[in-house]
Each structure stands twice: as structure tokens, then as C-alpha cells.
N, C-alpha and C positions, 0 to 999 in steps of 0.2 A: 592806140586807138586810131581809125581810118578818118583821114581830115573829110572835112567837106567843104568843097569851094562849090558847087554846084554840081547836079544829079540831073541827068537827062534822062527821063521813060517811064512805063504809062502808070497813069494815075488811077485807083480802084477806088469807086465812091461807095461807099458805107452809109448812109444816110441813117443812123441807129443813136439815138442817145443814152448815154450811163450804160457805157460798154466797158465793165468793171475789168480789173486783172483776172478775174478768175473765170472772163469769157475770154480774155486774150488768149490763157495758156490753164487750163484747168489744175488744180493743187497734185494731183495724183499725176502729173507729169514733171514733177518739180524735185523729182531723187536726182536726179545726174547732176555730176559735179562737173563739168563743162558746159559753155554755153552752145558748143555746134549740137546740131539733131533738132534744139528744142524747136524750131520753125517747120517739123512736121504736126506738131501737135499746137502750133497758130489757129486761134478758133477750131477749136475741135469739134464741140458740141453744133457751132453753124457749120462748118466743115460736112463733116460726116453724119450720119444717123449710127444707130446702136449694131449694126454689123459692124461698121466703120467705111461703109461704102458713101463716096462723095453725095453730096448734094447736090445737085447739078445747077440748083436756084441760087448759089452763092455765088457773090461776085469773083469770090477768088478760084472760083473751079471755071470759069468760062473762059475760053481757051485766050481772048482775048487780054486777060489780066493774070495767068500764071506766073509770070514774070513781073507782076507791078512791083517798082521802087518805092511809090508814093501811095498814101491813102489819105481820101477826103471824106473824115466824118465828122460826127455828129458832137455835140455842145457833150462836157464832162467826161470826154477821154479819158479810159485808164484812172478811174475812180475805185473806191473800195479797196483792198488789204494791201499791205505795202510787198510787195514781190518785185527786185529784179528780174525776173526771170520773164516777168510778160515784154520787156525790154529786149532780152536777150532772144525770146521766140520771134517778136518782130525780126528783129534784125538778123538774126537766122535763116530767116525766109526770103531776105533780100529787101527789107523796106528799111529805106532810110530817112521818111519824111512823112510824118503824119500834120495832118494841115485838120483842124475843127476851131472852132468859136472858143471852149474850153478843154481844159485838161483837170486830172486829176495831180491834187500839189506833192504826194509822194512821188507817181509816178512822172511828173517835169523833172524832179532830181533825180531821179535813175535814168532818164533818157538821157540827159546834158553830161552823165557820167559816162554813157555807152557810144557819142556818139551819134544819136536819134535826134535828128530836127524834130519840135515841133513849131506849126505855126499857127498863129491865132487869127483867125479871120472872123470878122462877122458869120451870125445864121446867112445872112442873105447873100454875101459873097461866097459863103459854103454853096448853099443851093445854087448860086449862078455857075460856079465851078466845075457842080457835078453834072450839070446840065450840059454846060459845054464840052466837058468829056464825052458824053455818052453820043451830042450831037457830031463830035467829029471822029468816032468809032472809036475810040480808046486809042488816040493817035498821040502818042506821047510828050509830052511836057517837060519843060524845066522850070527847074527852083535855084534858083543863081542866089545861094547866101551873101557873096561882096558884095552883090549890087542889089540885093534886098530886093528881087523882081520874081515873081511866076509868070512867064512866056507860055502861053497855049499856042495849040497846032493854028487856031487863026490867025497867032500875032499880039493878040491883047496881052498886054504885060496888066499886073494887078502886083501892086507894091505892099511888103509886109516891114511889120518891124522883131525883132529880136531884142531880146537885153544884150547889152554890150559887151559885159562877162562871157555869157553862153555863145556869143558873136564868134569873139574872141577862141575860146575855148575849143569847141569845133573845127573853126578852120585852121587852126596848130597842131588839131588831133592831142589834147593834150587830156589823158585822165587822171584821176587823182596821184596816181604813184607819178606820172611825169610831173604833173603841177610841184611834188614835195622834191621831184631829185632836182629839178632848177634852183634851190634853194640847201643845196647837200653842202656846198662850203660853211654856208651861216648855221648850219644844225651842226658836223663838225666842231666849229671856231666854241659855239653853247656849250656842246658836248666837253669837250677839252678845258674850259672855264669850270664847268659844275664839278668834273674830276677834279683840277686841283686843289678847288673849294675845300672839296673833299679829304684829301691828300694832308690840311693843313693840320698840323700836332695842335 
């Protein structure tokens, strides 16, 4: 998994609440057994209309934010059915950091497994955020995880918090199969013990 000490570039504001998994990456895009590809079908349904030709109203078709790392939405993130894979289309598409008020509690465990910052801001520090994006033209941002800071293009730093776990976890890039091989001597040492448990007449 790709650490994260901090992400520099531009941030897409999404101002939308109860933007469930299944508006992140619709279910009918969820057969492939890899995570690469799934971040063309990221918001599909706002994405595209039913030819599959762009929406041009979307923030992420404006030329401006093709390339956004970050996104600033709205309260209950990544709510509704448990899917990886709306994880994995984010992060597919190049976003490493979604910043809203809430999230959805399946999908904060599949992010912290993939990778995916999220951070918790107030509504109103949401709204000020999105504001000051769009006022300094979608002129790129950082999210500096050590030092718990989001720097905008004017200079205002706005301080967040993290659990100390997912802090941790992130910036070692560690996902659940590293978290278990750091501990492969003492699974071993178990191992070896229950066999000759075993072993005894």
C-alpha cells in the first residue's frame, strides 16, 4: 500500500450529502477482479448520462479538476452497502483524500485498509474550504498527514485530527497482510507450539 505523508493538488468540491457506495462505483461495474480501471466508472451515473457521454456540469469533467487528488464533500460519505470497490474506484481515479463532516462506518474501514485519507471537518469548515477552492481557481492544496495541517493556495493552514491507528497505518503504508507479516516470527513460534501439542502420544 502507497504511504501517505502528504499530497499536494487540487481539491474537487462535491457539496452532496449521502453519497452512498453505489453512487461512487455503480454494482454492475463491480465483476473485475482487479482494482486498476474501476476509477473510470467513479460516479458514473453523475459522470455520464445514458449514451455515456460526460456531463459537462460535473465537477470532475471540468478541465480544471481532472486531475484532482482530493475531494471536499458533503456529511455521510460513502454510506450505504459495504463494497470495497467504491475505495478502490476512488483511488483508481487518483484520489487520495476525501475531507467531509461524516463518513460512512463500513466504508472508513475500507478506506484505512486501501490507503484513502479521510478527514473529518466540520459542515461549516467544509463550506469554507469549498469556497476557498473555487475563489482561488482550483489552485492546488495540501494535506500534510505529520503535521495534521491543510495549507490552501492563500496560505490558511486549517488543522485536522486523525485516530492514531489510521495516523500510524497510512504513513507506513501498511495493509492488513503487512500489518500480519510484522508479526510472522510470533505466528511461527504459535504455529510450531500447537503442532507439537499435537505431535504428543
Amino acid at each position: 500500500m502507497e504511504k501517505f505523508v502528504r499530497v499536494k493538488g487540487v481539491a474537487a468540491p462535491l457539496p452532496l450529502a449521502n453519497v452512498d457506495t453505489d453512487m461512487i462505483i455503480p454494482a454492475r461495474y463491480m465483476k473485475a477482479l482487479t482494482r486498476t480501471g474501476l476509477g473510470r466508472h467513479l460516479f458514473q451515473e453523475l459522470r455520464f448520462d445514458d449514451a455515456d457521454r460526460e456531463r459537462a456540469s460535473f465537477v470532475l469533467n471540468r478541465p480544471a479538476c481532472r486531475d484532482a487528488r482530493i475531494l471536499v464533500a458533503d456529511r455521510n460519505f460513502g454510506c450505504g452497502s459495504s463494497r470495497e470497490h467504491a475505495v478502490w474506484a476512488l483511488t483508481d481515479f487518483g484520489i487520495r483524500c476525501v475531507i467531509a463532516p461524516s463518513f460512512g462506518d463500513i466504508f472508513s474501514g475500507n478506506a484505512r485498509k486501501n490507503g484513502l485519507l479521510l478527514i473529518r471537518l466540520s459542515e461549516t469548515l467544509c463550506d469554507h474550504l469549498r469556497r476557498e477552492i473555487a475563489l482561488a481557481q482550483h489552485a492546488a492544496i495540501e494535506v500534510d498527514l505529520a503535521a495534521q495541517r491543510i495549507r490552501l493556495a492563500s496560505g490558511e493552514t486549517i488543522a485536522f485530527d486523525v485516530d492514531t491507528d489510521d495516523r500510524h497505518i497510512l504513513m507506513e503504508g501498511l495493509d492488513d497482510i503487512t500489518r500480519t507479516l510484522r508479526h510472522a516470527d510470533a505466528i511461527a513460534r504459535f504455529e510450531a507450539a500447537i503442532e507439537s501439542l499435537m505431535t504428543i502420544p
